[in-house]
N, C-alpha and C positions, 0 to 999 in steps of 0.2 A: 359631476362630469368634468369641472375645471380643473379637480385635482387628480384625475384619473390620466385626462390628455395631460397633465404638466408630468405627473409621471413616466407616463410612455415618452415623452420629449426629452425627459433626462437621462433614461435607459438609451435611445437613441443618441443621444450624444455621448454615455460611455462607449456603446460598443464601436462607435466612427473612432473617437479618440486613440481608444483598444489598436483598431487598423492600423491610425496613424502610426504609434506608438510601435506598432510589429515592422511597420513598413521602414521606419528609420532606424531598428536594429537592424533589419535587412540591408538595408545599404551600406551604415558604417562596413558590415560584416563584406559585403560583398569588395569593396572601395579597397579593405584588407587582404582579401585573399587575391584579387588581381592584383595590387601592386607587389607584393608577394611572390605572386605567378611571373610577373614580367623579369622580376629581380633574379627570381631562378631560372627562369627563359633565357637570360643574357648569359649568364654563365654556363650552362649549359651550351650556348651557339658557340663559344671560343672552342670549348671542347671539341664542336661538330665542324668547325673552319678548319680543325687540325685534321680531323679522321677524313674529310672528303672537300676541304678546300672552299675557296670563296662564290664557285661559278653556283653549285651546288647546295649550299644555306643563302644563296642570295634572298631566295622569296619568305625564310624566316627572318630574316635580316627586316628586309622592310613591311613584314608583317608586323614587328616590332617598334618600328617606328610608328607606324600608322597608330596601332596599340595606345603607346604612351601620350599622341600628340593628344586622341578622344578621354584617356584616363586622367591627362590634365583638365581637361572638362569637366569631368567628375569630380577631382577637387576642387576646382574653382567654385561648383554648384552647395558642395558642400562646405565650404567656406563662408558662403552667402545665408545657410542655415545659421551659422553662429556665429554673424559679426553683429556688432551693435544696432542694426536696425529692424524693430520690429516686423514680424513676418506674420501673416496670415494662416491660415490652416492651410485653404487652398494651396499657396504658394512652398508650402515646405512639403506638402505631400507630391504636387508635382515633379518638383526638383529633387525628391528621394525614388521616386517613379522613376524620375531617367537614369541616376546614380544606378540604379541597379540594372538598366537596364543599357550603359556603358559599359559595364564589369561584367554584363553576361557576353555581351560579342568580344571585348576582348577575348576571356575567356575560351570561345567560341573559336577566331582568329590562329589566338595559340595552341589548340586542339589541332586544328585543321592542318599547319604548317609544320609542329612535330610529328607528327603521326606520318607525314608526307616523306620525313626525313627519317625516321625509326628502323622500316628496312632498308635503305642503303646504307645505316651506320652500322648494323647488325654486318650485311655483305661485308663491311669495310674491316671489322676487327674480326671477320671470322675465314677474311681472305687466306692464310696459310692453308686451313682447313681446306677451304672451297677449292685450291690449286692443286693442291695432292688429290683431292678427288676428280677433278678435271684430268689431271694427268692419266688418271688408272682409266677415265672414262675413255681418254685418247687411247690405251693401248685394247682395253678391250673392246672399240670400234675396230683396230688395227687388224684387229684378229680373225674378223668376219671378214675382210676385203678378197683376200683369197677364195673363198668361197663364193660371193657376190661375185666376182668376176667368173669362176668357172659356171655360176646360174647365167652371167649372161651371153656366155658364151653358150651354152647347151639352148634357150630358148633363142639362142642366132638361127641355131639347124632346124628350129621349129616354125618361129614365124619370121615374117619378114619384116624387108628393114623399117618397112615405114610405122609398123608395131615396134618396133623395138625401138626407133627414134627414142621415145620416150622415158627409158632408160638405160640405154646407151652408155651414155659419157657418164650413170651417177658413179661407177668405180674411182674415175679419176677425179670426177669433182668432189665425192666424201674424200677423200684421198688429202685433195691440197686443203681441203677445210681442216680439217684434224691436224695437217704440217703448220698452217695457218695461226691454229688455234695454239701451237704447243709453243710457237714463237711470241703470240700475245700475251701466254701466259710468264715470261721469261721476261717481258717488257716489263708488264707488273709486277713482278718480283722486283728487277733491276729499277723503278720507278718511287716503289714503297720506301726501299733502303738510301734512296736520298733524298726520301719526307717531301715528294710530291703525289700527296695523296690523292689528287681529283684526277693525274694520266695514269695514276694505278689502277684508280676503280674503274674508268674506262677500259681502258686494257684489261683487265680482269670481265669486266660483263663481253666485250669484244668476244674473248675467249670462250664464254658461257656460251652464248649465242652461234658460233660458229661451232662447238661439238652437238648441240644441239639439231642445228642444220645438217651438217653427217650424218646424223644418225638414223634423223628422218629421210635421208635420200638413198641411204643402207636399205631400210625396210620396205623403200619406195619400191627396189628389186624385187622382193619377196612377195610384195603387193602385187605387183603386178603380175607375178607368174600364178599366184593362186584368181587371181579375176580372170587370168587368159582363161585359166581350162574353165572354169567356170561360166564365161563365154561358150567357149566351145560346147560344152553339154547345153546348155539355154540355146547353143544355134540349132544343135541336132532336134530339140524337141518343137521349134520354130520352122523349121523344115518341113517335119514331117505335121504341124498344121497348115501350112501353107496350104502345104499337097492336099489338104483335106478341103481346105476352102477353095480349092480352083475345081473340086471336082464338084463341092456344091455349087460351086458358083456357074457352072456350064448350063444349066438349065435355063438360065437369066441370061445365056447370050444368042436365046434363039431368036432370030427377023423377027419382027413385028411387037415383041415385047418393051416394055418401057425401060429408055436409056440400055438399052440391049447392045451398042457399041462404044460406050460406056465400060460395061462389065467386059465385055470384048477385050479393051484395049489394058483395061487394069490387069485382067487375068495372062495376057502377052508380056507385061512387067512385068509379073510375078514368075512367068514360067521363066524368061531371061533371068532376070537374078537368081533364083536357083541354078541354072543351066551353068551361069559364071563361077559359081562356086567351087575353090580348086579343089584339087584330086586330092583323098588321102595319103597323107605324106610329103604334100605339098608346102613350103613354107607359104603361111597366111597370114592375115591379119582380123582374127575373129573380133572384133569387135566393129570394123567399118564391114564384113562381112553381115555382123549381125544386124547393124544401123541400117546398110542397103537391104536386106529381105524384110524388113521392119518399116521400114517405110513404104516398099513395095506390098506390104503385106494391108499398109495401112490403107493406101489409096485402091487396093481392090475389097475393103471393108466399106468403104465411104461408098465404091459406085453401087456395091450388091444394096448399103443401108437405103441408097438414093431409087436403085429398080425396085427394091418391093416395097408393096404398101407398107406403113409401118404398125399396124395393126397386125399382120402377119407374120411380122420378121422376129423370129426369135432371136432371143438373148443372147449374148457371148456367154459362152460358156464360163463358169469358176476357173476351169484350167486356163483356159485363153488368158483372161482377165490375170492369175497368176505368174503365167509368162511374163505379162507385159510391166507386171509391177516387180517380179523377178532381171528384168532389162533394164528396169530406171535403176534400181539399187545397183544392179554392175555398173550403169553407166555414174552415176553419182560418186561410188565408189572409187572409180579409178580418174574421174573427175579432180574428186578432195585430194587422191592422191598424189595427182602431176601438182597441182597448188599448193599444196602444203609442202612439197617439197623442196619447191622451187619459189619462195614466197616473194622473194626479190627480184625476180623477173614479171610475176603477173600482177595486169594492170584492173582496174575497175570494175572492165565488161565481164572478164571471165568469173570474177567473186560474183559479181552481181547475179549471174545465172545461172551459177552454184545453189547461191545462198536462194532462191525463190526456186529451184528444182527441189531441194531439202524442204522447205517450206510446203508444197504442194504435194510433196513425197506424205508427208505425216494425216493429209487431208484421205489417203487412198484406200490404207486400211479399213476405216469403218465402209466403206462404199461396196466392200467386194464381195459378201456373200448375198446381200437383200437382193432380191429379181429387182427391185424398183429403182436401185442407186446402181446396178451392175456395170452396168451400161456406161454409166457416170465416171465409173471405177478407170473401167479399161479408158478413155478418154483422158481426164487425168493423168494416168500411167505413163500413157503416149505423150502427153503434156510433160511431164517430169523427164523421160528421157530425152527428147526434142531439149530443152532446157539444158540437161547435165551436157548432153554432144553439142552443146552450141559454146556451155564452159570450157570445155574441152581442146575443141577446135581453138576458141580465142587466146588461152592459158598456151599453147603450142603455135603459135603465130609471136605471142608475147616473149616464148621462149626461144623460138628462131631467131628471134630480131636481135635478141639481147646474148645470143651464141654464136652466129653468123653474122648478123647485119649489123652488130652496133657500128660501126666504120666509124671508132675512134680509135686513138693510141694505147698501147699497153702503158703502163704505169714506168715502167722504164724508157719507154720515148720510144717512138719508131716502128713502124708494124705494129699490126691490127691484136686484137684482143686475141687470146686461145680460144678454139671451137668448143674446148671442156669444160670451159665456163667463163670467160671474159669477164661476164658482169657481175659474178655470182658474189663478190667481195662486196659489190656498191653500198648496200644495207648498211653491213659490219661495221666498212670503214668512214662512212659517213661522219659519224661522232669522234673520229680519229682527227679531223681535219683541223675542228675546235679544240683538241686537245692538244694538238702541235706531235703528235706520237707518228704522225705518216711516216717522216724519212727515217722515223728508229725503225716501225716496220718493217719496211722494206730495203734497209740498206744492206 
């Protein structure tokens, strides 16, 4: 038995030893390839100081230091493995523990800070490239504008103005974005060739960003004339339930039956909003058209739900329930569209009730054919539109203010902002300010 445990005790301490022995190749190894890493990280930043400047590799810069101060730790520890004073097993496995595990966050550190810098040194040398394609992208935005302005001239004689508010002025504002862009692109050319490469690459994304914005406020038009009619057909078939439901609902507003002035007064709203509806060939605004019979439609649902018992009260129909979830997606629709277009004007609220209108949107599908969730569905639905018409409304208060009401100075001193877009630059030229490129913009 004595020599059976004495052997298992010595097998035990080869395979411990084995660890050790792995664990201190592991760290010389590791101790090597960070200082390695760091040596070529330094030289590699010079390179990256020239393509994009000092503002821009600042955070590899002191990722690098932070690096070397902890990799001196490393050697220090490993110095103490092989100076003259005897060391314990304990003691040299701990301190080969942490060596490696110094050399993996460097490691780690300088993963994270190049990788950060990768694509904007790629943008930076492949900037001739990216301006010639920007350019062609300015001309062939240039080339829709004619068109865009004759859609929004033709949906003028259609609907009215407080519909068309909404994209109105995008001719003129993709217009000076794209004049905008063709001049930042010209900055950074003129900026690269005297080897200041941090106001180029600003100026270059500047440029990026501002054809970008055109393009989406180009399509904002086209958006918006295919959600009008698509309104319009969802109003005609919203109509004629309407109609359907005021005539079921009349039975419910006779004396003496429960909440009978109730269905009374809901069915009086309903018949009004319809009755308000303009004439064919009238310029409209089908969509606050569609939101009033929609709401009216909604509050003569609630009193007929509240007069009959609900053991008796049949289900909304599939179609109904379609309509209403066919409403939210127009409304969400042309929601995401004023905001995306206009991303530098809207504030918090209006994303915020976007983004939970899409969110509640995805919950409605499964709801809509089971009889047991139908009900659920259509509820929902009306929840999701209520939502997108509240982004809406706020995204268009955000865009008034910042079109009409900013009541600051134009950028050349003196009188108010243009109504075509005042503020539509503030985003762009933000990073212009730190980059000292303002007065070449605009002089």
């Amino acid at each position: 038995m004595v020599g059976f445990w004495g052997k298992r005790k010595r097998e035990d301490d080869a395979a411990r030893q084995a660890q050790d022995d792995d664990l201190a190749r592991r760290a010389r190894a590791a101790l090597v390839a960070a200082d390695e890493r760091i040596r070529t990280t330094a030289d590699e930043l010079e390179f990256a100081v020239a393509e994009l400047g000092e503002t821009a590799t600042k955070p590899l810069r002191e990722g690098l230091t932070a690096v070397r101060t902890h990799l001196g730790e490393a050697f220090h520890l490993h110095q103490l493995n092989h100076d003259e004073i005897p060391d314990t097993a304990e003691e040299l496995r701990t301190r080969n523990a942490r060596i490696v595990q110094l050399c993996e966050w460097a490691e780690d550190v300088i993963d994270e800070r190049t990788a950060a810098l990768k694509e904007r040194i790629e943008l930076a040398r492949q900037s001739p490239q990216i301006l010639e394609r920007l350019r062609g992208d300015v001309e062939r935005l240039r080339s829709r504008l004619p068109l865009t302005r004759e859609t929004v001239e033709r949906l003028a004689r259609r609907y009215s103005a407080a519909a068309l508010n909404r994209v109105s002025a995008n001719p003129d504002e993709a217009e000076q974005l794209l004049d905008f862009a063709l001049h930042s692109a010209d900055v950074s050319t003129r900026r690269r060739e005297a080897r200041r490469a941090e106001e180029a690459n600003v100026a270059l994304e500047t440029a990026t960003e501002a054809v970008r914005r055109a393009e989406t406020i180009i399509d904002g038009v086209e958006d918006f004339e295919i959600e009008s009619l698509r309104a319009q057909s969802t109003l005609a078939d919203v109509v004629a339930d309407s109609r359907q439901d005021i005539v079921a609902a009349r039975p419910l507003t006779q004396a003496g039956l429960p909440h009978a002035s109730e269905v009374r007064a809901a069915v009086a709203t309903l018949e009004t909003a319809l009755a308000a509806l303009p004439a064919p060939g009238t310029p409209s605004d089908p969509f606050a058209d569609l939101a009033t019979l929609r709401e009216a439609n909604a509050a003569l649902d609630a009193a007929v739900e509240k007069a009959r018992q609900r053991a008796a009260r049949p289900l909304p129909s599939v179609e109904a329930v379609r309509h209403a979830v066919d409403a939210a997606d127009h409304a969400i629709a042309v929601a995401h569209s004023v905001i995306a277009g206009h991303r530098g004007y809207i504030g918090a609220d209006a994303r915020t009730r976007l983004a939970e209108a899409q969110r509640l949107r995805a919950e409605v599908e499964p709801l809509v054919l089971p009889e047991d969730t139908r009900e659920q569905a259509l509820t929902l639905a009306r929840r999701v539109q209520q939502l997108a018409g509240e982004a809406l409304q706020a995204a268009q208060r955000d865009i008034d203010s910042g079109r009409y009401g900013g009541g600051g100075d134009d950028w050349g001193g003196g009188g108010r902002r243009n109504a075509g877009g005042g503020d539509m630059f503030g985003p762009i030229v933000g990073g212009l300010l730190l980059g000292g490129l303002l007065g070449d913009m605009f002089d």
